[in-house]
Backbone as CSV, one residue per row, in Angstrom:
resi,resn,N_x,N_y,N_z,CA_x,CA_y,CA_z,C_x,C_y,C_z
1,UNK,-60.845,-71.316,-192.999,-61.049,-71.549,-191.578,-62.344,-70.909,-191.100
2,UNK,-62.289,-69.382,-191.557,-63.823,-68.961,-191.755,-64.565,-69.749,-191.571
3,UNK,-65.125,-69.969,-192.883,-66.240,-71.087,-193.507,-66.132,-72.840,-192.453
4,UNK,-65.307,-72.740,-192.143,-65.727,-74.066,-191.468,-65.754,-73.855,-190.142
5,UNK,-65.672,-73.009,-189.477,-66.161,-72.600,-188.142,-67.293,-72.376,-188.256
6,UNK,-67.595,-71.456,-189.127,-69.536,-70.913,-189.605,-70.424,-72.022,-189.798
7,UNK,-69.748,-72.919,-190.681,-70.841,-74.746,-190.956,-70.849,-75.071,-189.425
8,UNK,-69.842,-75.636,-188.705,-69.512,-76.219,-187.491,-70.758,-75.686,-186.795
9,UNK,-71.007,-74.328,-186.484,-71.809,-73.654,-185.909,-73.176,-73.869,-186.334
10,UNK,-73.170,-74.045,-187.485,-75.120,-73.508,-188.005,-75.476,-75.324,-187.789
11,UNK,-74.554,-76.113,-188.110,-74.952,-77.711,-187.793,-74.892,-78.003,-186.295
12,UNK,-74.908,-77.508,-185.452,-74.930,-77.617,-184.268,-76.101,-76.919,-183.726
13,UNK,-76.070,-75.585,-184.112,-77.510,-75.088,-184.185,-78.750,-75.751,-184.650
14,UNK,-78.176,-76.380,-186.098,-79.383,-76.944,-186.331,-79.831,-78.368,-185.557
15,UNK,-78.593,-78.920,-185.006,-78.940,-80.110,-184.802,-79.946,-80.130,-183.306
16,UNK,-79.455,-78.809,-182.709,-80.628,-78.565,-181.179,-81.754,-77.956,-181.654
17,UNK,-81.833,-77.343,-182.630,-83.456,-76.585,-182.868,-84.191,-77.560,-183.974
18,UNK,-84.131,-78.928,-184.379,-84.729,-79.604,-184.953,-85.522,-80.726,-184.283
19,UNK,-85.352,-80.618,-182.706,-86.364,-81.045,-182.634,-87.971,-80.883,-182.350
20,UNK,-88.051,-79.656,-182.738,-89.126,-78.389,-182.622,-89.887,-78.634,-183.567
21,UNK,-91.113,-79.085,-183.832,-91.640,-79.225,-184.952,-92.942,-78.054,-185.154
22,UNK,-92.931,-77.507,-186.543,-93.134,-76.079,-186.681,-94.352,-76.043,-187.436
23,UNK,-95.623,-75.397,-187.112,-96.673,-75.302,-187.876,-96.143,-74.117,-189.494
24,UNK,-96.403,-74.958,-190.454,-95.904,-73.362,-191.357,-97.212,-73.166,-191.677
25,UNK,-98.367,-73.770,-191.449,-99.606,-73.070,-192.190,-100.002,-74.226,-193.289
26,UNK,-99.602,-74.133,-194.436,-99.829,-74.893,-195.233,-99.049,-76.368,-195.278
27,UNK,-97.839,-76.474,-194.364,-96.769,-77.414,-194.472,-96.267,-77.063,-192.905
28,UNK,-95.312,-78.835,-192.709,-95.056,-78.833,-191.272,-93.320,-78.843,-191.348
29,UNK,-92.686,-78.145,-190.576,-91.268,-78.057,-190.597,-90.397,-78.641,-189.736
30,UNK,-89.820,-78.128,-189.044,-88.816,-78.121,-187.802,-87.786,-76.815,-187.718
31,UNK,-87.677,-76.592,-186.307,-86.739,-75.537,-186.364,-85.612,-75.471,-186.649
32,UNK,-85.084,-76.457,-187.069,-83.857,-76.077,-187.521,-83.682,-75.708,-189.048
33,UNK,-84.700,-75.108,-189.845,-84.911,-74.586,-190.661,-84.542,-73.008,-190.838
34,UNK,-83.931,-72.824,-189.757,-83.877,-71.384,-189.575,-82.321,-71.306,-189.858
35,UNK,-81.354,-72.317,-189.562,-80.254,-72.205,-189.756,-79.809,-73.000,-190.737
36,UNK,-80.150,-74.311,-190.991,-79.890,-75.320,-191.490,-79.233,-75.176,-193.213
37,UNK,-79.955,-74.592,-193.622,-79.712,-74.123,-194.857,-78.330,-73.383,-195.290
38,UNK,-78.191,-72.549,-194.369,-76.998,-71.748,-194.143,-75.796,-72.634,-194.427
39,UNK,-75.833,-73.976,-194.143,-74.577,-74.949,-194.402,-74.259,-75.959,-196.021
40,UNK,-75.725,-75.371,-196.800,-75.782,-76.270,-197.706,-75.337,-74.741,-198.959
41,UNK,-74.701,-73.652,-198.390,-74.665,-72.544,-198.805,-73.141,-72.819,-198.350
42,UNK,-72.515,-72.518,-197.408,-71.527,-72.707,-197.130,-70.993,-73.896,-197.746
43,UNK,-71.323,-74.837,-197.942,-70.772,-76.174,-198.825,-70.795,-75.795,-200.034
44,UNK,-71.952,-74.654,-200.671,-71.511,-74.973,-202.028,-70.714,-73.916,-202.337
45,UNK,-70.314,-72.925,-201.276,-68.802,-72.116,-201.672,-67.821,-72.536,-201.464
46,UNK,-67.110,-73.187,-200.503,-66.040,-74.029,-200.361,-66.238,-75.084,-201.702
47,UNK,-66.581,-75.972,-202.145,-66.706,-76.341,-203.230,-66.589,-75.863,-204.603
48,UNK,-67.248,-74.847,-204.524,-66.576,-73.604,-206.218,-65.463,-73.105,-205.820
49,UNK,-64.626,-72.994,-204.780,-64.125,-72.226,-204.523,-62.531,-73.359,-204.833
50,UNK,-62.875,-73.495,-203.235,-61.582,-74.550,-202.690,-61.480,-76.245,-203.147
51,UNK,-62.761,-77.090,-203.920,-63.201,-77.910,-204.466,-63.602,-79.327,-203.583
52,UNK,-63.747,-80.289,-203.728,-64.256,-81.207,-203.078,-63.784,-82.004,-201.695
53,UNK,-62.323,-82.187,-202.264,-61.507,-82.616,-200.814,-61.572,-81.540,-199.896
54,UNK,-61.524,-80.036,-200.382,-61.354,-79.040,-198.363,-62.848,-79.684,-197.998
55,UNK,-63.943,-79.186,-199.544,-65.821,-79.490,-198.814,-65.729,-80.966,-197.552
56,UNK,-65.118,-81.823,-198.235,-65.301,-83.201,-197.740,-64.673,-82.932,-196.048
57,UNK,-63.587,-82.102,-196.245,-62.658,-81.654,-194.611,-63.986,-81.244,-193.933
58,UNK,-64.289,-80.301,-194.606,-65.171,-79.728,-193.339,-66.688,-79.785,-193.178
59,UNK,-66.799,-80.892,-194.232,-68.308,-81.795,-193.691,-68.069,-82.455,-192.535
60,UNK,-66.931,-83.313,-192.760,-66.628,-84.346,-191.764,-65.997,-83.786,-190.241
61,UNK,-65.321,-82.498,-190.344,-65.179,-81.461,-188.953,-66.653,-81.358,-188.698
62,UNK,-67.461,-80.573,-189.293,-68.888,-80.150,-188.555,-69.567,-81.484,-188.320
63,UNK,-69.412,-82.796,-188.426,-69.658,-83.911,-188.062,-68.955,-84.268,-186.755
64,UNK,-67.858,-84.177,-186.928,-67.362,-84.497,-185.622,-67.123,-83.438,-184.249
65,UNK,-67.444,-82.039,-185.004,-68.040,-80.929,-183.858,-69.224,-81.093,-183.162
66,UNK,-70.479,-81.708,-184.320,-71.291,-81.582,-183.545,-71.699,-82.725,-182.932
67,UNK,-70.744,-83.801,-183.072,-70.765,-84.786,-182.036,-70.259,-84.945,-180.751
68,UNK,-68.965,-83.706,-180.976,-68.169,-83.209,-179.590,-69.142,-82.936,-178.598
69,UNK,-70.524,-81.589,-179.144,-71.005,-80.871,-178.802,-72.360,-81.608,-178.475
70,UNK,-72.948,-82.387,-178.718,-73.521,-83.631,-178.438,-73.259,-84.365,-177.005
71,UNK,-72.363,-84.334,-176.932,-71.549,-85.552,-175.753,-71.390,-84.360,-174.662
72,UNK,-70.851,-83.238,-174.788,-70.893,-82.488,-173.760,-72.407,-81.649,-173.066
73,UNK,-73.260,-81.833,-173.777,-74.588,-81.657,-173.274,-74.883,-82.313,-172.502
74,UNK,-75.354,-83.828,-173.210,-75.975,-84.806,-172.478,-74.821,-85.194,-171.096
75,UNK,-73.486,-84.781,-170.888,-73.073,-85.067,-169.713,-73.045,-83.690,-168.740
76,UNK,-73.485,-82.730,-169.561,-73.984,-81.809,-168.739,-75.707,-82.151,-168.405
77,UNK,-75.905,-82.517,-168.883,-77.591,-82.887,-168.361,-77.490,-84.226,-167.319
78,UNK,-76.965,-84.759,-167.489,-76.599,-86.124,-166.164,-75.962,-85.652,-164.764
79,UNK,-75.182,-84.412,-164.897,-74.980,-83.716,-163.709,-75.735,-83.456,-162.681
80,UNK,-75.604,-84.006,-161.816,-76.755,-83.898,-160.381,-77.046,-82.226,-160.305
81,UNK,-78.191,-82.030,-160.710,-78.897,-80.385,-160.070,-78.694,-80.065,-159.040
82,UNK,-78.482,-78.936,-158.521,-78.462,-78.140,-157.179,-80.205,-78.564,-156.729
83,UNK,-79.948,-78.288,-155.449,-81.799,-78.636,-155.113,-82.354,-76.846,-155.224
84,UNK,-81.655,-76.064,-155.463,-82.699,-75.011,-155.499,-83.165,-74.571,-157.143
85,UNK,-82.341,-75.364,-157.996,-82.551,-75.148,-159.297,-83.607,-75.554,-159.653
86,UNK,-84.517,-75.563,-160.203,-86.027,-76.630,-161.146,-86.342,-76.488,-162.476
87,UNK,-84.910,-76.330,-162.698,-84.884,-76.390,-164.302,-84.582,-77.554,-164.983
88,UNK,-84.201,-78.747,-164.250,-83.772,-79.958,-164.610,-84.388,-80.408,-165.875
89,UNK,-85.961,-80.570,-165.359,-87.078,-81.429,-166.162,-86.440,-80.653,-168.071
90,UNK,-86.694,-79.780,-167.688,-87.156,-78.752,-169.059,-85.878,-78.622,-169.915
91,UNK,-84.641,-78.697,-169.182,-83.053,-78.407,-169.487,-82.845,-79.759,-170.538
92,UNK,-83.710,-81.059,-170.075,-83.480,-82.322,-170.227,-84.051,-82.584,-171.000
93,UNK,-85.464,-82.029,-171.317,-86.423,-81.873,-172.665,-86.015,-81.406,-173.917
94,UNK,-85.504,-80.158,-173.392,-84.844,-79.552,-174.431,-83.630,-79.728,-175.398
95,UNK,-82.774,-80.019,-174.272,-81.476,-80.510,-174.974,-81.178,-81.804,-175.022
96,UNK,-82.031,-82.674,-174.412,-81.853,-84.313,-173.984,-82.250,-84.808,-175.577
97,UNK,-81.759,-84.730,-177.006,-82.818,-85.788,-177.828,-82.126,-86.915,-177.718
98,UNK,-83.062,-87.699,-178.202,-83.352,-89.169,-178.179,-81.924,-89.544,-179.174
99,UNK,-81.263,-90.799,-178.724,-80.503,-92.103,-179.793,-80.776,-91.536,-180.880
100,UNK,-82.054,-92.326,-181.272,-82.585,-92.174,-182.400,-82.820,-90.849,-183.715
101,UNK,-83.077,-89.765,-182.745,-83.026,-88.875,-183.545,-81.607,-88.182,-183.785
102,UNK,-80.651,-88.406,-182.616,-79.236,-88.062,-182.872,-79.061,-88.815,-184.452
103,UNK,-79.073,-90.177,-184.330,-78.286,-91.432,-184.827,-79.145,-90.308,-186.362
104,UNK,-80.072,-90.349,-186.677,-81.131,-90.025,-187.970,-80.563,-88.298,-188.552
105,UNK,-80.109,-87.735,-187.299,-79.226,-86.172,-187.889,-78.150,-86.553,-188.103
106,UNK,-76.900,-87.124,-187.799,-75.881,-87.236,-188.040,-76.171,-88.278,-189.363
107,UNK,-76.497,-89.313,-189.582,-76.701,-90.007,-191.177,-77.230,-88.773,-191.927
108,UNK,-78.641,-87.998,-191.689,-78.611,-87.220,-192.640,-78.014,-86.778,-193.258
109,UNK,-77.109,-85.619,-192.480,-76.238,-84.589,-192.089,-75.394,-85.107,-192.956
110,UNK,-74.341,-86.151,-193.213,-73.604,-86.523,-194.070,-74.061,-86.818,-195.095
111,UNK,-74.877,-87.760,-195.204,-75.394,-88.202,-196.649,-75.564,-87.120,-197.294
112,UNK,-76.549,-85.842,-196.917,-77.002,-85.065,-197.582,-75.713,-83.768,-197.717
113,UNK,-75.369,-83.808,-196.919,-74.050,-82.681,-197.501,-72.912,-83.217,-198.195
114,UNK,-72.245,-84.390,-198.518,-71.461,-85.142,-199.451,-72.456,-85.513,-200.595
115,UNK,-73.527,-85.355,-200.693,-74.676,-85.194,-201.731,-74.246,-84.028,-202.367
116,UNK,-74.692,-83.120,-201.273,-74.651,-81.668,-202.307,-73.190,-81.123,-202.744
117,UNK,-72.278,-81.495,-202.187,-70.831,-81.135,-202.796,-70.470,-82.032,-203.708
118,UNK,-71.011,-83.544,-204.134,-70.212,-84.272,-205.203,-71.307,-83.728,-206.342
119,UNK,-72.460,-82.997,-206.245,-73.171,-82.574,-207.165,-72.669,-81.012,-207.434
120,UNK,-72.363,-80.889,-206.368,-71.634,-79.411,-207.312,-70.497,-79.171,-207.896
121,UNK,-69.547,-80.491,-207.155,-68.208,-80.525,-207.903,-68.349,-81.043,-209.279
122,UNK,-69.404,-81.641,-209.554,-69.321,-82.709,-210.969,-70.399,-81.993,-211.641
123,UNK,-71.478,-80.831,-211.411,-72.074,-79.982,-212.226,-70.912,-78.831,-212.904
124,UNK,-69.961,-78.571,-212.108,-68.602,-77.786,-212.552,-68.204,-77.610,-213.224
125,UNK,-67.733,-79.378,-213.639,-66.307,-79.812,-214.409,-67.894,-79.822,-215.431
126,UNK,-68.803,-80.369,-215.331,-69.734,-80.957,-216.863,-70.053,-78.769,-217.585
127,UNK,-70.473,-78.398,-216.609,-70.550,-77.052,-217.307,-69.280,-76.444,-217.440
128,UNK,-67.874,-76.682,-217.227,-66.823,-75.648,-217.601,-66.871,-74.595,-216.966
129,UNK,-67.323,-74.236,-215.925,-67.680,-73.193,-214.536,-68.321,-72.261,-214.112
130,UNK,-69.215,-72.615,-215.854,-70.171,-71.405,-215.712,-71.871,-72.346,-214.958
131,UNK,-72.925,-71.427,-214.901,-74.103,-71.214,-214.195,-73.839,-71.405,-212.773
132,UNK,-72.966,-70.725,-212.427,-73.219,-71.258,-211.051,-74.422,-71.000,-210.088
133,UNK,-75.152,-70.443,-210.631,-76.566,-70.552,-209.865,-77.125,-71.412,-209.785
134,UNK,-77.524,-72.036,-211.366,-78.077,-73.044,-211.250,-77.330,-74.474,-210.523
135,UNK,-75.873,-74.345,-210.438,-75.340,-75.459,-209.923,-75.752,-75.666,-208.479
136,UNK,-75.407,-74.124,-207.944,-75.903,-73.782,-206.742,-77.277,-74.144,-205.811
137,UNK,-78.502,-74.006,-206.876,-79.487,-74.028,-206.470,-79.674,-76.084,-206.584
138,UNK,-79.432,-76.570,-207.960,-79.482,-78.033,-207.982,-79.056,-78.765,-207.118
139,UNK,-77.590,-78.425,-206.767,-77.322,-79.328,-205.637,-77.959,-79.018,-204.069
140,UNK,-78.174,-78.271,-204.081,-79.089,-77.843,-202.572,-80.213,-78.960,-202.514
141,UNK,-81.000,-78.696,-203.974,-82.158,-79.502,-204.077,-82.051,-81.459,-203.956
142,UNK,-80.636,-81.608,-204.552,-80.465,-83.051,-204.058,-80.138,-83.009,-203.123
143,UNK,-79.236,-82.600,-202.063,-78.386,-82.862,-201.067,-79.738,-82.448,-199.462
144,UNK,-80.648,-81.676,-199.902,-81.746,-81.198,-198.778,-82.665,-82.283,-198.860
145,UNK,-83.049,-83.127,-200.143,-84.051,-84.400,-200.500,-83.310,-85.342,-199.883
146,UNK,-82.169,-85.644,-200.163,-81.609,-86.716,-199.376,-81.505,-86.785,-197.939
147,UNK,-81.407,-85.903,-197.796,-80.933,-85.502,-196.090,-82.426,-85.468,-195.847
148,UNK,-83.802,-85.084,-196.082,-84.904,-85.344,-195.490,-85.466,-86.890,-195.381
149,UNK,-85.072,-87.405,-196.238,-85.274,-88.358,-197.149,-84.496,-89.334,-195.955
150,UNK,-83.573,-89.557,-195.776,-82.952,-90.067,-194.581,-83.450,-89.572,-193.336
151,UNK,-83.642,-88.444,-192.927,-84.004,-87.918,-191.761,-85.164,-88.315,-190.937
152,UNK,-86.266,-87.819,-191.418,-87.546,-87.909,-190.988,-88.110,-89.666,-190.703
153,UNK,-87.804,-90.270,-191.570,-88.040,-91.360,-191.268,-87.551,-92.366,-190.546
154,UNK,-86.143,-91.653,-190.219,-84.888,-92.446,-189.247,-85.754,-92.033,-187.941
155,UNK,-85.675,-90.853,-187.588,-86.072,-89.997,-186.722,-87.249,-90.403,-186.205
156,UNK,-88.789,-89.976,-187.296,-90.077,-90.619,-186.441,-90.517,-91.161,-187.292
157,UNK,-90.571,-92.361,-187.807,-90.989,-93.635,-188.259,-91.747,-94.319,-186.719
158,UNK,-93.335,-94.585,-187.000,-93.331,-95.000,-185.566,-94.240,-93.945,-184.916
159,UNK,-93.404,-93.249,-184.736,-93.827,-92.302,-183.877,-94.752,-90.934,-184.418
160,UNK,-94.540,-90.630,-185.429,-95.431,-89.316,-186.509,-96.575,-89.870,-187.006
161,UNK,-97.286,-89.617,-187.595,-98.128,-90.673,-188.497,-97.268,-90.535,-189.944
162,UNK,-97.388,-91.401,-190.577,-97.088,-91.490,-192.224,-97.171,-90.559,-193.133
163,UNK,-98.274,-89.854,-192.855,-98.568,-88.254,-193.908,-97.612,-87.351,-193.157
164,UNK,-97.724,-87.262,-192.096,-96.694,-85.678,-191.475,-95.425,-86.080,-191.705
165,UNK,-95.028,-87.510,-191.610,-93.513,-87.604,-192.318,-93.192,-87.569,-193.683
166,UNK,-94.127,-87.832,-194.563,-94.046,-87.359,-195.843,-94.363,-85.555,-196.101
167,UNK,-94.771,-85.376,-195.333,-95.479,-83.840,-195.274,-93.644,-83.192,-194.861
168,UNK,-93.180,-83.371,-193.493,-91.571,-82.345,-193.564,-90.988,-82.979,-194.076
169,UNK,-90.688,-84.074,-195.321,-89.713,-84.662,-195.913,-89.987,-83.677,-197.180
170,UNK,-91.243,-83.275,-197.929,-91.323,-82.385,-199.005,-91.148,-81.108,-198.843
171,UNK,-91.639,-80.540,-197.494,-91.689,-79.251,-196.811,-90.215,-78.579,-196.572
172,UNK,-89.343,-79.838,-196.217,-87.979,-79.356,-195.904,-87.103,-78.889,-196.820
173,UNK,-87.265,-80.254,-197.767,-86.384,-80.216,-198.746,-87.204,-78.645,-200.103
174,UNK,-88.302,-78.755,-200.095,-88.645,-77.585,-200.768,-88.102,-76.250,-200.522
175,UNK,-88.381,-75.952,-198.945,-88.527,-74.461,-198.030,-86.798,-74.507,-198.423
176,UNK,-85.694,-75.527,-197.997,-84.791,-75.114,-198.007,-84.257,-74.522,-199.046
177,UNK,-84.872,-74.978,-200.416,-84.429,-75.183,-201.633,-84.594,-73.339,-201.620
178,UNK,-85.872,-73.503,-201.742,-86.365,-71.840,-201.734,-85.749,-70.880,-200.825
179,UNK,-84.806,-71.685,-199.676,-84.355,-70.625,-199.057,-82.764,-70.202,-200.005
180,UNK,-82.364,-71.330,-200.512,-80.777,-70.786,-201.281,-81.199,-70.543,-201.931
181,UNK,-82.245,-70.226,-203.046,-82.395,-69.514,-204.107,-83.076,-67.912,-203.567
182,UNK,-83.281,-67.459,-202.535,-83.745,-66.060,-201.868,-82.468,-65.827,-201.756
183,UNK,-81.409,-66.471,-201.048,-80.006,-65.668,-200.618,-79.100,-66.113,-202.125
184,UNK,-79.743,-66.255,-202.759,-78.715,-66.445,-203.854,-77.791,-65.304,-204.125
185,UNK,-78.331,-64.100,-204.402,-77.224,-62.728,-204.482,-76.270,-62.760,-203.653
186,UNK,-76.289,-63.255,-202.149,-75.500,-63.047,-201.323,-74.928,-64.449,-202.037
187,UNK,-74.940,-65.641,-202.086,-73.762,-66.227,-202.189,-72.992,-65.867,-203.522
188,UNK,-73.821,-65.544,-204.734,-72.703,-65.348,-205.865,-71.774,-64.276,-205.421
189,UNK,-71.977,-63.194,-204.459,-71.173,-62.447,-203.900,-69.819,-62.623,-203.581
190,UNK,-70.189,-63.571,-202.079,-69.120,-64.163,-201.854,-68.497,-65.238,-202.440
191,UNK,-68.902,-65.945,-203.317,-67.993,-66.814,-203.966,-66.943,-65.721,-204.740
192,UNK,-67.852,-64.886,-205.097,-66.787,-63.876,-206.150,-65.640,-63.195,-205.437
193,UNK,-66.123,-62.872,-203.864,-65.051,-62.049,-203.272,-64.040,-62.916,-202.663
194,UNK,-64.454,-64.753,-202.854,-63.778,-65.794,-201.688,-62.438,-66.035,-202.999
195,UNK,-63.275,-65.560,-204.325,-61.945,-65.812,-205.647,-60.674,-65.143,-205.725
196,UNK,-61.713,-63.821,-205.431,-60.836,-62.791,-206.068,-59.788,-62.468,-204.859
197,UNK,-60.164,-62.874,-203.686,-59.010,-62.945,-202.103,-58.061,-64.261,-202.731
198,UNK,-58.694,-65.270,-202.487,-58.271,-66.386,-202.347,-57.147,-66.769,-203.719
199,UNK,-57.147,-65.804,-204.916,-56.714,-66.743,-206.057,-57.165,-67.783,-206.307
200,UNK,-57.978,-68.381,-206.301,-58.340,-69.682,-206.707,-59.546,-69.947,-206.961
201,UNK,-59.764,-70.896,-208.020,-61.015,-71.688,-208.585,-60.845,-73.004,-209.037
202,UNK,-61.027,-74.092,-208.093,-59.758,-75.159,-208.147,-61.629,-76.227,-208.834
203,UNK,-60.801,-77.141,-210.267,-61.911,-78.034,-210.971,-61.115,-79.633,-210.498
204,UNK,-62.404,-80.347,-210.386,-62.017,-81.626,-209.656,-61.594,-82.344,-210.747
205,UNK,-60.935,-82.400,-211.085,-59.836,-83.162,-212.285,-59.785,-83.973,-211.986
206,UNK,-59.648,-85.107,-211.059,-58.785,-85.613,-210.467,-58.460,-85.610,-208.920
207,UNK,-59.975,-86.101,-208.586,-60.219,-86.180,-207.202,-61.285,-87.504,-206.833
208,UNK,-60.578,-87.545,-205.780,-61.172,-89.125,-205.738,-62.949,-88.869,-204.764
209,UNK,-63.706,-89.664,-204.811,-65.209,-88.907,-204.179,-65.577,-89.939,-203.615
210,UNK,-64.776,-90.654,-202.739,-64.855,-91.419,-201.681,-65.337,-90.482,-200.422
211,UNK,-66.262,-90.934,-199.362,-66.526,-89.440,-198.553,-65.516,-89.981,-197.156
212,UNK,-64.460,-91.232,-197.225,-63.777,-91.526,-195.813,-62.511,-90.904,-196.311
213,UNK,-62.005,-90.265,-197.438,-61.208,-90.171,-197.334,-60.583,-88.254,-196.695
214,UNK,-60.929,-88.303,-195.338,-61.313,-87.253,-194.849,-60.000,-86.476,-195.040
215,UNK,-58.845,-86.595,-195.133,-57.511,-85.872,-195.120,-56.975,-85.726,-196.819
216,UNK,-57.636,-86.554,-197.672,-56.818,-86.549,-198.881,-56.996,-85.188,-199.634
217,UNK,-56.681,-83.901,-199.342,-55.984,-82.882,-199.791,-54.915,-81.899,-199.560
């Protein structure tokens, strides 16, 4: 329950601080780089841990949280302002994004996190349960490519020029990559302490990797 309150949260976070687009110097980002990652970490412990059907539960909760959380903005932003307030414009900038870039985070957002959990459930069972680092770090690296890979171009196709969308589609999926392999100590941690609480280290034997089948565990 932990762990899927914590995703719920950092995908909601990320989904308001991405539309910030971030000079890194050598490469161009978005802010939701600051949290974003945090969930492709959280997916791949529920996954070693609890295995693919809870991951699949609570992809599809932080999907439908942060669509809750979505809908209650923008009808808080349609709310007629007080006339002494003049925060409207900026309230509406900020938290107002576009169709389009909603419609381009939420496809990501799934594709790329049912990415990175059917790659860590099936790096698992093929290694017998050992490296989990490297499982750790691999599936980040598909599941962050896909999800940019979908993203950026859903998002500003059109609107970016062609190089800067190829520029945070490599930038993202790299920086993130590099960010689960910096906190790596901390997650082999807690996977170890989520075992040794939890009893369990459950292998997908015998699990179906359909991503609608949101209840089948």
């Amino acid at each position: 329950m932990f762990l899927a309150v914590v995703f719920s949260v950092f995908l909601i976070l990320a989904n308001l601080l991405e539309v910030k687009i971030v000079d890194m110097g050598l490469f161009t980002a978005t802010g939701g780089l600051i949290v974003f990652p945090m969930s492709y970490i959280i997916n791949d412990c529920i996954v070693e841990v609890y295995g693919f059907r809870y991951a699949r539960f609570v992809i599809w909760l932080g999907f439908f949280m942060n669509l809750l959380a979505v809908i209650i903005i923008h009808l808080a932003i349609y709310l007629p302002p007080d006339a002494s307030w003049s925060g409207q414009a900026a309230f509406a900038t900020t938290f107002g994004s576009s169709a389009r870039i909603l419609m381009a985070s939420f496809l990501a957002m799934i594709c790329g996190s049912m990415v990175n959990a059917y790659v860590m459930s099936k790096m698992k069972l093929g290694h017998a349960g050992r490296y989990f680092s490297l499982r750790a770090v691999a599936s980040t690296l598909f599941g962050e490519s896909v999800d940019s890979v979908v993203f950026f171009p859903v998002a500003f196709f059109g609107v970016l020029p062609n190089e800067v969308i190829l520029s945070l589609i490599v930038a993202q999926a790299g920086l993130k990559t590099l960010y689960e392999i910096l906190v790596l100590p901390v997650t082999v941690r807690l996977v170890k302490f989520l075992k040794q609480k939890e009893q369990m280290d459950v292998y997908d034997y015998e699990v179906s990797y359909k991503w609608w089948k949101i209840f089948d565990f």
